[in-house]
VOBA-1610 file (N, C-alpha, C; in pm, whole numbers, padded with zeros to 5 digits, always signed):
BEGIN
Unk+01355-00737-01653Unk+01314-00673-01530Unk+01366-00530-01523Unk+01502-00529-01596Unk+01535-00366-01539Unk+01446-00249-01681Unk+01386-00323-01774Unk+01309-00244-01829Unk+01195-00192-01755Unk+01140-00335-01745Unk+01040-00279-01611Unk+01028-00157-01507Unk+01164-00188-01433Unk+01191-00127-01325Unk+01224+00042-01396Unk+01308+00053-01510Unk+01341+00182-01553Unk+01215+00253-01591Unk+01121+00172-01645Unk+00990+00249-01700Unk+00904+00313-01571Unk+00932+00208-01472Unk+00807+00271-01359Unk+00896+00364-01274Unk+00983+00399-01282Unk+01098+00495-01201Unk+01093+00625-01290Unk+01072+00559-01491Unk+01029+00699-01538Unk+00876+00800-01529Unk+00778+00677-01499Unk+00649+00722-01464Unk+00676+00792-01296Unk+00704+00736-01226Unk+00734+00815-01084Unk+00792+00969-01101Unk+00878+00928-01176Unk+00952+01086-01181Unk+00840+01177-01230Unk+00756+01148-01366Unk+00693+01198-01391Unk+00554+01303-01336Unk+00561+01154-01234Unk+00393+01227-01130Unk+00469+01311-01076Unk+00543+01243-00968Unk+00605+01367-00910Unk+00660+01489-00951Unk+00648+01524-01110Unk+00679+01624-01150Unk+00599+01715-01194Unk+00441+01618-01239Unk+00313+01674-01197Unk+00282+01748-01120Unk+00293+01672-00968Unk+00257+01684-00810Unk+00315+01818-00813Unk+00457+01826-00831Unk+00561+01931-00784Unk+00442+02072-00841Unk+00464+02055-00991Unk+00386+02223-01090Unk+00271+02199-01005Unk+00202+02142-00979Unk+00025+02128-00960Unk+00041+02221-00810Unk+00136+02159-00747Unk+00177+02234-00600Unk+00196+02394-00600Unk+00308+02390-00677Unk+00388+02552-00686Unk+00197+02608-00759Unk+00146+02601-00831Unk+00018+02657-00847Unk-00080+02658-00775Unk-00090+02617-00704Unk-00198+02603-00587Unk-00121+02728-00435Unk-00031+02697-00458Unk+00061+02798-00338Unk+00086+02928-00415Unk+00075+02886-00550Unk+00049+03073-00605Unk-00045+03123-00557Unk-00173+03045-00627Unk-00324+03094-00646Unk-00320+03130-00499Unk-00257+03055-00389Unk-00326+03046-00241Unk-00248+03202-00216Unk-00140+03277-00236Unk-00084+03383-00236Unk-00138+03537-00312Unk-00190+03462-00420Unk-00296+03568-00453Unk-00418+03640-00398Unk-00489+03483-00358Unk-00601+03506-00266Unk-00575+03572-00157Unk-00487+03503-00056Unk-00490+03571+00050Unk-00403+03762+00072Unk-00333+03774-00026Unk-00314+03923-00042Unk-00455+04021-00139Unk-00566+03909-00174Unk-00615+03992-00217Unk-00758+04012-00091Unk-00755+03904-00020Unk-00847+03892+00101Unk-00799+03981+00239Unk-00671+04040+00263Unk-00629+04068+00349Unk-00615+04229+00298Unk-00637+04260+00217Unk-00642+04403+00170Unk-00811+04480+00167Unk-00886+04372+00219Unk-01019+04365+00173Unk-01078+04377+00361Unk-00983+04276+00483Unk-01058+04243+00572Unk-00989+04344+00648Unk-01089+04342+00807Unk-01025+04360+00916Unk-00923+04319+00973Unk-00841+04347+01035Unk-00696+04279+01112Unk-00773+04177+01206Unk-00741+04065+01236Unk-00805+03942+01390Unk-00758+04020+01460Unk-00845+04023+01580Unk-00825+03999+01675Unk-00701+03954+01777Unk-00626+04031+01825Unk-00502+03928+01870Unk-00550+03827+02021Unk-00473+03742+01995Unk-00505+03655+02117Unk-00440+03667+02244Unk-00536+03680+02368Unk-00388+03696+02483Unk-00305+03635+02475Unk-00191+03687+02551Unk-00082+03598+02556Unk-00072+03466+02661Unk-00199+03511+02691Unk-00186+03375+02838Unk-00257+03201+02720Unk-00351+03235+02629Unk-00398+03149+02535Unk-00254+03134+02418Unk-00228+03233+02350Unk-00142+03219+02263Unk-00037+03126+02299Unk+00043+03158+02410Unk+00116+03068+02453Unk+00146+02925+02411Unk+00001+02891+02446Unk-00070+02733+02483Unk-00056+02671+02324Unk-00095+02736+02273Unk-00126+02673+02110Unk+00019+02676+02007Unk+00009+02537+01964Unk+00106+02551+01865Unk+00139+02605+01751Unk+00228+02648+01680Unk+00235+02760+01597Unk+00190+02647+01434Unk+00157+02677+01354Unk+00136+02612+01235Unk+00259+02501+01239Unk+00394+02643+01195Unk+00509+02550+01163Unk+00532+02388+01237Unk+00486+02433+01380Unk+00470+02272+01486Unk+00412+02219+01393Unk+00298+02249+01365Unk+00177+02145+01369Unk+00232+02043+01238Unk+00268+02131+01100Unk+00307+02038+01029Unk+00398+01951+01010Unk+00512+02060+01106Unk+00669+01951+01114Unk+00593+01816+01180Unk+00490+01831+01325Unk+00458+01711+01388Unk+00425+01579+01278Unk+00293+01639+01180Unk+00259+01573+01123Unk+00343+01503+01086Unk+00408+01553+00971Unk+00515+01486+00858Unk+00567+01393+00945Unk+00636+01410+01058Unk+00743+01368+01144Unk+00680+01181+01141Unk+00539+01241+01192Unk+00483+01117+01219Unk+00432+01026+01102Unk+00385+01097+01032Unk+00403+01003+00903Unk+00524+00982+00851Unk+00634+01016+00867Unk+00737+00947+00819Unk+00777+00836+00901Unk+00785+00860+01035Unk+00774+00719+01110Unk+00664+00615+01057Unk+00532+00629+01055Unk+00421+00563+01020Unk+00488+00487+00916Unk+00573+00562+00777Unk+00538+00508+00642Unk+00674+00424+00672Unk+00801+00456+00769Unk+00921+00321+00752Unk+00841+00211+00843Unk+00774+00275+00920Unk+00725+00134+01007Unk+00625+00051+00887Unk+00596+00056+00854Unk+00471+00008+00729Unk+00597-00067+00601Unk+00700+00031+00607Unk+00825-00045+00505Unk+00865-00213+00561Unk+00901-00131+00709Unk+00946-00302+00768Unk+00854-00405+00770Unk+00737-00363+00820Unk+00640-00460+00798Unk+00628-00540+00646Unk+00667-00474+00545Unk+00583-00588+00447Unk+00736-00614+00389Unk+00877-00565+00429Unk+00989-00665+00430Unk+00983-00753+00533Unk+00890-00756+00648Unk+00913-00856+00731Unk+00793-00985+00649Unk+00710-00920+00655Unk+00611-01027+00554Unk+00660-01101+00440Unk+00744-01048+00334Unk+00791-01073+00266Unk+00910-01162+00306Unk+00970-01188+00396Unk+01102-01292+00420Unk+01034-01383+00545Unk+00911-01346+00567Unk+00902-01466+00646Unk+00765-01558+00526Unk+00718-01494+00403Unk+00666-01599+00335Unk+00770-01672+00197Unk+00875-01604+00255Unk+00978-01651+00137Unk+00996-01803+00090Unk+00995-01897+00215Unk+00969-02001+00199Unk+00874-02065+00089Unk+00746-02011+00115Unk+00642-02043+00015Unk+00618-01991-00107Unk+00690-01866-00124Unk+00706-01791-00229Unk+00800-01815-00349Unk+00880-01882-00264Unk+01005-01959-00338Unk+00988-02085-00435Unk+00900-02126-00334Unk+00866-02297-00437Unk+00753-02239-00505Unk+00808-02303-00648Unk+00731-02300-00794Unk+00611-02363-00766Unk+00450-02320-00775Unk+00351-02359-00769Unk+00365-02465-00906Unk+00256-02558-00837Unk+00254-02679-00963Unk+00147-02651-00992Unk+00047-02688-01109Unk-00098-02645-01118Unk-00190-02764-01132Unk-00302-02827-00998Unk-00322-02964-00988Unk-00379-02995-01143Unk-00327-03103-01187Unk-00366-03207-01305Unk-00542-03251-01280Unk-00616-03213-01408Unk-00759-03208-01390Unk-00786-03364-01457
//
């Protein structure tokens, strides 16, 4: 089992080390673009301050997100440890396989 377990902990590391480069390149490219789009456009429009106010700034919006999917994903943890110890019973006893 702990081969098991060491191999798929080395594949994890791995994606996620994928994920990580694939990221930092996409937040390049996205840094390129937009200094090469913003040298190109008009300035927006600013928004009053009586609207601006009202609206949340990016940084909100994503801390919210995450926030809530991290709640979402432990609540979803307990759930299938709660599933898991309340079918323990049945999980426990060795299936027999009926005699044909």
């Amino acid at each position: 089992m702990t081969e098991t377990r060491t191999a798929g902990q080395e594949l994890q590391g791995q994606i996620l080390d994928t994920v990580r480069k694939s990221q930092e390149a996409v937040v390049d490219a996205l840094k390129a673009w937009a200094d090469a789009v913003s040298s190109i456009t008009p300035p927006l429009p600013a928004l009053s301050p009586a609207i601006a106010d009202k609206l949340p700034k990016p940084e909100e919006l994503v801390a919210n997100a995450y926030d809530f999917a991290e709640q979402l994903l432990a609540s979803q943890r307990k759930f299938a440890e709660d599933v898991l110890e309340a079918t323990g019973a049945v999980t426990a006893k060795k299936a027999s396989a009926p005699k044909k």
